[in-house]
N, C-alpha and C positions, 0 to 999 in steps of 0.2 A: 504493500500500500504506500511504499515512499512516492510512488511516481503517482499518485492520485492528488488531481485536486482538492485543495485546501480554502477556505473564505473563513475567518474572524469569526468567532462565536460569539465569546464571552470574556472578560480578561478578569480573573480575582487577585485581588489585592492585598493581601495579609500585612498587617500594621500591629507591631508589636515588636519589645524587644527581642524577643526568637528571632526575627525575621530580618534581622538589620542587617545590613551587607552582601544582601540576597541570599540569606540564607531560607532552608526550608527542611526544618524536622521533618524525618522520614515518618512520623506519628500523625503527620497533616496531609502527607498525599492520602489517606483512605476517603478525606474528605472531597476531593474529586472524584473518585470511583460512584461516591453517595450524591454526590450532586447529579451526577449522569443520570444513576439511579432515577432519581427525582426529575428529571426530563424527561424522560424516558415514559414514567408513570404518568404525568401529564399530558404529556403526548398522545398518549394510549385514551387518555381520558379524554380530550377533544375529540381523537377520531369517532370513538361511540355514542360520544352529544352530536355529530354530524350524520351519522351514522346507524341510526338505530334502529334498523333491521340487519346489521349486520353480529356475527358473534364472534369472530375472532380481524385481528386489524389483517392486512394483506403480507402474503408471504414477503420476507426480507422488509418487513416495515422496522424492526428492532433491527436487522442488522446493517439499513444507512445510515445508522447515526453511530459516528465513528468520532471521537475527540483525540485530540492531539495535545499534549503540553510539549512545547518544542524549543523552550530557553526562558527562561527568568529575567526581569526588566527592570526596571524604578531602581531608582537608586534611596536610601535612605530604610527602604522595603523591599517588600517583594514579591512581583505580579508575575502572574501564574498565568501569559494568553493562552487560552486554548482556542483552538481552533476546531473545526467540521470538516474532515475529511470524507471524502466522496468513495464507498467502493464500490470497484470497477464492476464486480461481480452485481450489483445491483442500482448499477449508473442506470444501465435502459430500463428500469423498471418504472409503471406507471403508476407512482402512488398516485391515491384519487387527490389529496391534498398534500402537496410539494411541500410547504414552511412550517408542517404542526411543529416541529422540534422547534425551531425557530419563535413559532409561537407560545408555545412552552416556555422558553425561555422569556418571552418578555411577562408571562403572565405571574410569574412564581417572580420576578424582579416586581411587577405590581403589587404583588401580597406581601410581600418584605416591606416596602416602601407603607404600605394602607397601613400596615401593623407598626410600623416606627412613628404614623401621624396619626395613629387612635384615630383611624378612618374603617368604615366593614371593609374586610377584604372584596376584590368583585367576587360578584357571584358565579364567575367559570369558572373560577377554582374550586377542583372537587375537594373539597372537607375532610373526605377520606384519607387523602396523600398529605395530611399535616405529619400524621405520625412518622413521616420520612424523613423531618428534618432531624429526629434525637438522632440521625446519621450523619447528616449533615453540619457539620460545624461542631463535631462532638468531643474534639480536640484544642479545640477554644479556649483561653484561659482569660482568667478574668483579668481587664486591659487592652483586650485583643480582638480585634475587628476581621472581616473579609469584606472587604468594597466589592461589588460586583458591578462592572462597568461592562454596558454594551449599546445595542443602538437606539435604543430607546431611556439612555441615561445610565446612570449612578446608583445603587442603593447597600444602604453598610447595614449590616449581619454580624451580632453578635450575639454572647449567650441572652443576653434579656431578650433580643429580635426572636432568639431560637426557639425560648420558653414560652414567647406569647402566642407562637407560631403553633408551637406541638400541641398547647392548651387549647387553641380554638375548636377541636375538639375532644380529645384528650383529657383525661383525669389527673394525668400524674406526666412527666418530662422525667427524661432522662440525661446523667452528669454522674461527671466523673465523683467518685466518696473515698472521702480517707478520714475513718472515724473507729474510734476507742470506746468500747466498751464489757460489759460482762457475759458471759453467754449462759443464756436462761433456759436452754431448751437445745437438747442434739439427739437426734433420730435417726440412730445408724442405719434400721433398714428403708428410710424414707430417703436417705441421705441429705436432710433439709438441719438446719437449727438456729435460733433466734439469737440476737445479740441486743443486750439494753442502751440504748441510745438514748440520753436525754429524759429518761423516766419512759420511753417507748422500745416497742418490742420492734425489730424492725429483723424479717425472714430473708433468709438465704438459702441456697442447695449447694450441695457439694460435691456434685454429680462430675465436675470437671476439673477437679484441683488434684493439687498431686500432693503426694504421701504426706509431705511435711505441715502444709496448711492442713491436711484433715485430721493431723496427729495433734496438733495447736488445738482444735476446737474440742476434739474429745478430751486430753488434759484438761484443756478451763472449765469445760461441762463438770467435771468432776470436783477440779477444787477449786471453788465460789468466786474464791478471792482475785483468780487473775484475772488480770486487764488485759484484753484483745485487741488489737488494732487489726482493721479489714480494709483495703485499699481495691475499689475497682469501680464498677458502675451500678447506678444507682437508679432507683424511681423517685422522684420526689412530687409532694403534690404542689398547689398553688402556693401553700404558705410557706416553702422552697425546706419543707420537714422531710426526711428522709422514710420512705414507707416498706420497701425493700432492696436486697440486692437482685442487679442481675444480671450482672456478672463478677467474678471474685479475681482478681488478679493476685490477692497477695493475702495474706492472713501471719502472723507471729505475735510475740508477746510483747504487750504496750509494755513503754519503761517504769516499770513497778518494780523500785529497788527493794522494798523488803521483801516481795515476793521473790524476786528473782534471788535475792541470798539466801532465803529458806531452801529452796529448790537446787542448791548451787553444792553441787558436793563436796568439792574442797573444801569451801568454805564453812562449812557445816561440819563438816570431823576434824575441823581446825578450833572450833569453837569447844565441839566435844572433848575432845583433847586437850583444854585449860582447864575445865572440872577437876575441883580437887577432893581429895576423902571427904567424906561427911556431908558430900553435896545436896544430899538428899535430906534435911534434916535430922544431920546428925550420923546420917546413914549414906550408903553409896560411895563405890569405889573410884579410882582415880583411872582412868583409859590407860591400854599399851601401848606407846607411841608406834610402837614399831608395829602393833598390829591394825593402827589406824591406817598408818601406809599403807599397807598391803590392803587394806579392806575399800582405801582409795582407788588402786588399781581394779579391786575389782569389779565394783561400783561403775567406774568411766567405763571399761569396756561392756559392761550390761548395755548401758545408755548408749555405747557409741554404735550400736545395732537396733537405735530407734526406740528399744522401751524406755517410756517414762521415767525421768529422773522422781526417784522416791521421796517422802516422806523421811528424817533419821530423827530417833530417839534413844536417850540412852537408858539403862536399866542400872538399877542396885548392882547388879553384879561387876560391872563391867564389861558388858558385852554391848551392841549396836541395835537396833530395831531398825529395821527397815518397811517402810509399807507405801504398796504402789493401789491406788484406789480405781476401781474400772467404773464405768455406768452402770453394768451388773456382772460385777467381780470386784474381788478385795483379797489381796496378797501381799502376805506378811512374813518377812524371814526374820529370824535372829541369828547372827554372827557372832560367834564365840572367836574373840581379836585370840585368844592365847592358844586353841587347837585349831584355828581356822576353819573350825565348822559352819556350818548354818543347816540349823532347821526351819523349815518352808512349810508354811500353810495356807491355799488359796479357798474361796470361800466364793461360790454360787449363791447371790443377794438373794434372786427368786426362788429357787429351790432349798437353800442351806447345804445343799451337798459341798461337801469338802473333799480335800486332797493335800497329804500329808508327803514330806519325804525330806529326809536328810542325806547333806551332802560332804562327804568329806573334799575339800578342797585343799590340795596340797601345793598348788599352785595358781599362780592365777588364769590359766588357761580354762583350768577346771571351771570356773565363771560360765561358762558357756551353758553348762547344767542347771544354771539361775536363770538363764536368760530362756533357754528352753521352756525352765514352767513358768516361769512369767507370764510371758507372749504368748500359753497356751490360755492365759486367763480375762486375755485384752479380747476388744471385738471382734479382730483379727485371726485368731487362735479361736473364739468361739465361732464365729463363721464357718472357719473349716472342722469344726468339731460335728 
């Protein structure tokens, strides 16, 4: 299609510091692809108001409209001409009306402009194709314009243009979220769970994340206390409140220092290991240093194969507690630092059934036998049970 004639379409103009020097984040060309889109749908929408006894628009009607982005312009900015490429394969074709694209485009530039002068949009704009814009410009940050210059004028698009846009029929718009809070609710086999935002419950699925995010949500599900931060995209309504996720790009543990030191193993058998005799009132022995080490080691490599960092407590005797807590499972070892034992007890919430076994560990390889019945007691390990 190099050798196919070309004629000016549309020219977008991104104003923003991103954009200075002609530059163009690789995260803002989708929003070409979405603008096409959105011609494209209107396009289709004219033919059938012209049209209507017909049911589908004429073969090769979707594939003459061909856009080009062919060099970056403005200086201080930077403009995005595209152009209307002609293919050859569908030059001699007789659409009934030649300019809908064309006309598409000035109309979707009218409804941008009605909606920046709190004017009705016209009325050929189908109401349907508003929901096309949460695509359109969905990379937008606040500060951050698209001029769309063509021959029928000027009109600037931004996220409030975007929002009023999606609204005019629409419940809720979509924007990007990066928001902190506790997770109320996780539903392994629905793969869905809630996060408390702002005193509201606001749903997500987990149907697309990878290991690490859905290990974060099940952890917090369990213990209350962490802070979750979830980074991706959003539904929000009019009053710009966030209602769910949808889509999750990123999930880990908000900066919650004293959670994150409870949870922190070093640092935790660091602290155990300053206990002195009598700790207990009066009672309670003093830790082996040297059996803390080792029970360091083998604590990190449990964890460094994905199970949950535990729970550590210590006991009269001087030994460790350990306890890792599931949604429905609860697994508790006790490490004896001076023979390097551990007795392991996993416990079924719904049922009560139990699961007993000691290990001698004479090494820290040996670890692996922990990590075993652990992970047999996570979602994971009951899944495949």
């Amino acid at each position: 299609m190099s050798d196919a004639p070309r004629k000016p379409f549309v020219t977008h103009v991104l104003h923003g510091a991103r954009f200075d020097g002609h530059s163009v984040p690789v995260d803002v060309l989708p929003d070409i692809a979405a603008y096409r889109e959105l011609v494209l749908a209107v396009a289709r929408a004219l033919f059938f108001e012209r049209n209507p006894g017909r049911k589908r628009v004429p073969k090769g009607f979707e594939d003459g409209f061909n856009l080009v982005l062919r060099h970056i312009t403005d200086p201080g900015c930077a403009g995005l001409p595209l152009e209307r490429a002609e293919d050859p394969a569908t030059a001699q074709l007789a659409l009934p009306v030649a300019d809908e694209f064309d006309e598409a485009r000035d109309l979707i530039a009218a409804t941008i402009a009605a909606v920046n002068a709190g004017r009705p949009v016209p009325a050929t704009f189908p109401l349907w194709a508003a929901a096309m814009f949460n695509a359109f410009g969905g990379s937008l940050r606040e500060g951050e314009r698209i001029d769309l210059s063509g021959p029928s004028g000027t009109s600037s698009y931004d996220r409030d243009t975007r929002k009023k846009l999606v609204l005019l029929r629409e419940t809720t718009y979509e924007d990007r979220c990066d928001v902190i809070g506790r997770i109320a609710l996780f539903d392994i086999d629905r793969m869905s769970f809630e996060l408390v935002v702002d005193d509201r419950r606001v749903a997500g699925r987990l149907d697309e994340v990878a290991e690490q995010p859905f290990a974060v949500v099940r952890t917090a599900a369990v213990h209350r206390g962490l802070l979750v931060r979830v980074v991706g995209r959003g539904a929000f309504d009019r009053h710009d409140r966030l209602t769910k996720f949808v889509h999750i790009d990123e999930v880990a543990y908000a900066e919650d220092e004293a959670m994150k030191a409870a949870l922190d193993i070093g640092s935790r058998l660091r602290a155990l290991g300053e206990l002195q005799p009598g700790w207990l009132d009066g009672e309670g022995v003093a830790m082996d240093p040297a059996g803390l080490d080792w029970l360091a080691r083998v604590l990190e490599l449990v964890v460094a194969e994905n199970a949950p960092r535990p729970h550590l407590y210590p006991t009269p005797d001087g030994a460790v507690l350990a306890e890792w807590t599931f949604p429905d499972a609860e697994v508790s070892a006790e490490f004896d630092l001076g023979r390097r034992r551990a007795e392991v007890v996993g416990t079924h919430v719904r049922t009560q059934a139990t699961r007993e076994a000691d290990f001698e560990l004479a090494d820290v390889a040996s670890a692996v036998a922990i990590l075993d019945f652990v992970t047999k007691f996570g979602p994971d390990g009951m899944a495949r049970a």
